[in-house]
C-alpha positions in Angstrom: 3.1 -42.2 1.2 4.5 -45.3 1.9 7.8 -47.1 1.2 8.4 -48.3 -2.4 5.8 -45.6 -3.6 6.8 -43.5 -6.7 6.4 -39.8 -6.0 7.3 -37.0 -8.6 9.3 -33.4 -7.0 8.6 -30.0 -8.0 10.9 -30.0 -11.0 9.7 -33.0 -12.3 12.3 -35.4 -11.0 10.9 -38.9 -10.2 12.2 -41.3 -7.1 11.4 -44.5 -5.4 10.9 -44.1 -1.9 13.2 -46.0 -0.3 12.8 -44.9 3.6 11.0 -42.2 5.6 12.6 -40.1 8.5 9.8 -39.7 11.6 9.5 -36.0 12.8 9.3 -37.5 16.0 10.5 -41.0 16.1 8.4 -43.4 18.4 5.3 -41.0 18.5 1.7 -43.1 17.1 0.8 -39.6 15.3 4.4 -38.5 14.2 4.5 -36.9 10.4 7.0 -37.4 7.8 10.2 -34.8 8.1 12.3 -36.5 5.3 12.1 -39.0 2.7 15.1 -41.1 1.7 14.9 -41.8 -2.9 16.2 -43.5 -5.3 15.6 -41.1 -8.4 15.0 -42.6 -11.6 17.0 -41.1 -13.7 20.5 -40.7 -11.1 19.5 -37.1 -10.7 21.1 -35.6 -8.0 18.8 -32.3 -7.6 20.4 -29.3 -5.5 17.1 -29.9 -2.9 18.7 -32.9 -2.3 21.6 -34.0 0.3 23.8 -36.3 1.0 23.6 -39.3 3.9 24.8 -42.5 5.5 21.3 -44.1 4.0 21.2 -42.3 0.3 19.9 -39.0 -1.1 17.2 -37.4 1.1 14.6 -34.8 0.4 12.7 -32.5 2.4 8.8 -33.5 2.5 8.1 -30.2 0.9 9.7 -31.4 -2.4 7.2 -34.2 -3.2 4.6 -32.4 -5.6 2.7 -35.7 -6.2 2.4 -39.3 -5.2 2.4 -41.2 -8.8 2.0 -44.5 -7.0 0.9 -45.7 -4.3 2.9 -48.8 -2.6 0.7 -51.3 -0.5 
């Protein structure tokens, strides 16, 4: 899952990832905590909040990875 990948959530919402939040910022083997999106349609889905950088969403949202950015 990389930036500029299209992913689909749970409910069937798509999004553009736009930036991804470290778990442990700085760490070689760190995994994904959060995912900053752009949905496609302007959803703004109750899994979702709020932040300086746009709408985030919890990793645990993301049922599938549509496309894969290179």
């Amino acid at each position: 899952m990389k930036v500029g990948s299209l992913i689909e959530c749970h409910d069937g919402n798509t999004a553009i990832i736009l930036q991804r939040e470290m778990r442990h910022p700085g760490h070689p083997q760190s995994t994904v905590r959060s995912l900053v999106v752009q949905f496609m349609n302007g959803a703004k889905p109750h899994y979702s909040w709020l932040s300086a950088e746009g709408r985030k969403i919890s990793i645990f949202s993301v049922e599938k990875v549509l496309s894969e950015s290179r």
